[in-house]
Residue frames relative to the residue before (quaternion, step in Angstrom):
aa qw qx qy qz dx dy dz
X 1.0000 0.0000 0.0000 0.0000 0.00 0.00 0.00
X 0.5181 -0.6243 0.4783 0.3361 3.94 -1.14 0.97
X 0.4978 -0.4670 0.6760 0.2778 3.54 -1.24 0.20
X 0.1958 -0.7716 0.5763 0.1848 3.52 -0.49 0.33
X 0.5466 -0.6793 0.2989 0.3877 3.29 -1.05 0.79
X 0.3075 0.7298 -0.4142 0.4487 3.87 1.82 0.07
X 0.7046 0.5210 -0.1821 0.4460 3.58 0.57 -1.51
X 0.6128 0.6225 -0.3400 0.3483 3.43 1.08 -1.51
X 0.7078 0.5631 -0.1060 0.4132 3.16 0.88 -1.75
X 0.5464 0.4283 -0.4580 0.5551 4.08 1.08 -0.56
X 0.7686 0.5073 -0.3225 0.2189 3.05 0.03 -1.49
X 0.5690 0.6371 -0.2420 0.4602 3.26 1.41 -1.18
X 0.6442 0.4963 -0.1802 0.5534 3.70 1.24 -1.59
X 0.6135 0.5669 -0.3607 0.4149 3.89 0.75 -0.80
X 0.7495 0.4916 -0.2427 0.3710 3.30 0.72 -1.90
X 0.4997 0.6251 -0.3371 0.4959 3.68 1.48 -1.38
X 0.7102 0.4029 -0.3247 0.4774 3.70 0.20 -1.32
X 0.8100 0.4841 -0.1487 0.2957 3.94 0.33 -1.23
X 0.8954 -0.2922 -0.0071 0.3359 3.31 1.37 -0.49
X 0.5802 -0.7394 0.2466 0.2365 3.40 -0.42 0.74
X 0.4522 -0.6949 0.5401 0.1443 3.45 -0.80 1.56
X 0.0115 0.5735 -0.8191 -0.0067 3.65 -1.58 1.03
X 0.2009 -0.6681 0.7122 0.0777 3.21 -1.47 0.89
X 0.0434 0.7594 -0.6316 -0.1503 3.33 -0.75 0.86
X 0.6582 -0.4929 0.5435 0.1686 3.70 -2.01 0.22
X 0.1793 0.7363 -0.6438 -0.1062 4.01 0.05 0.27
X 0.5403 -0.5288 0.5252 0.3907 3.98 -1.18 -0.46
X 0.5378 -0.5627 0.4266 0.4606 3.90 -0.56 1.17
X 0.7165 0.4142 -0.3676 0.4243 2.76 -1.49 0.89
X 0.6937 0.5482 -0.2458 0.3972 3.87 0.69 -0.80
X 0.5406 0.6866 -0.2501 0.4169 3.37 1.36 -1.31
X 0.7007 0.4773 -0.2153 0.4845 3.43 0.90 -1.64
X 0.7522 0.4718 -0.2380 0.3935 3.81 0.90 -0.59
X 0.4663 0.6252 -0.3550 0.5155 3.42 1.76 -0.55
X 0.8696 0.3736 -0.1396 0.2910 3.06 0.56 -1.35
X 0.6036 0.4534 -0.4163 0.5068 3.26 1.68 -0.01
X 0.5515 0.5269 -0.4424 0.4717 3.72 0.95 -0.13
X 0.6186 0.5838 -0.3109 0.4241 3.62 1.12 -0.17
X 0.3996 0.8088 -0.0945 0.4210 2.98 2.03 -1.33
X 0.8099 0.1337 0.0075 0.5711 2.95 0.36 -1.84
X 0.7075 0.4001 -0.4100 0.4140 3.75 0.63 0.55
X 0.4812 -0.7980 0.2076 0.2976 3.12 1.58 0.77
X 0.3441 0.7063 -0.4121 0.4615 3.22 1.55 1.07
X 0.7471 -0.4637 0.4656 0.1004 3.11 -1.80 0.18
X 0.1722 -0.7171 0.4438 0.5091 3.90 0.60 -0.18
X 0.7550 0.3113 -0.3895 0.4258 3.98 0.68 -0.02
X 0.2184 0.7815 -0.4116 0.4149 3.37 1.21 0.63
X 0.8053 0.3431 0.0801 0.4768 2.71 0.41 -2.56
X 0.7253 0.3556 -0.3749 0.4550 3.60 1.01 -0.22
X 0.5108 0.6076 -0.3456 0.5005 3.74 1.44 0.24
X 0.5782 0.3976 -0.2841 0.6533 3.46 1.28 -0.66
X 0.6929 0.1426 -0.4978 0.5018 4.14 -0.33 0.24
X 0.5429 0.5438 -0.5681 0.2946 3.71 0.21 -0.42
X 0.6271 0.5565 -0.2639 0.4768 3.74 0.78 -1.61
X 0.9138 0.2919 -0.1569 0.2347 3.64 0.71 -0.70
X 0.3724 0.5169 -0.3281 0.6975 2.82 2.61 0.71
X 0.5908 0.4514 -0.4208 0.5198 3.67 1.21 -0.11
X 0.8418 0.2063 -0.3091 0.3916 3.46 0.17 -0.90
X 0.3460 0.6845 -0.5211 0.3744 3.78 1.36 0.56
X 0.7273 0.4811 -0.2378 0.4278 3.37 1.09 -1.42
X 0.8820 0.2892 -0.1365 0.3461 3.48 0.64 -1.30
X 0.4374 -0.6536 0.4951 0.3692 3.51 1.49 -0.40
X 0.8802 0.2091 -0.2607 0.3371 3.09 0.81 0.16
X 0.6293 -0.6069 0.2644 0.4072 3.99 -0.85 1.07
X 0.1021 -0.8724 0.4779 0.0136 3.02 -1.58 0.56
X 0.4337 -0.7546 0.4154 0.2646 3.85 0.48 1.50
X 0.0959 0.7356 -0.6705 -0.0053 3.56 -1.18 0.71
């Protein structure tokens, strides 16, 4: 079934309202390796880069961090 172009627009309006977008920059070539190590941990490539961030954050500060 289509997504209607109604739906497009909450979701779009939800995500704006709910959370906040970092864009990050790898060197060619890197992208293809993120995402197969993601691949094979049955993850998402922003999944898997939200899970080492959370655990290089709470390595550093001791303390937890919602993603």
């Amino acid at each position: 079934m289509a997504i209607s172009k109604a739906q497009q627009k909450a979701t779009a309006k939800y995500v704006k309202n709910n959370y906040d977008r970092i864009e990050i920059k790898v060197v060619k070539g890197a992208k293809s390796l993120i995402e197969a190590a993601a691949k094979a941990d049955n993850e998402s490539i922003n999944g898997y880069i939200k899970k080492a961030v959370k655990a290089k954050y709470e390595a550093n500060t001791g303390k937890t961090i919602e993603l």
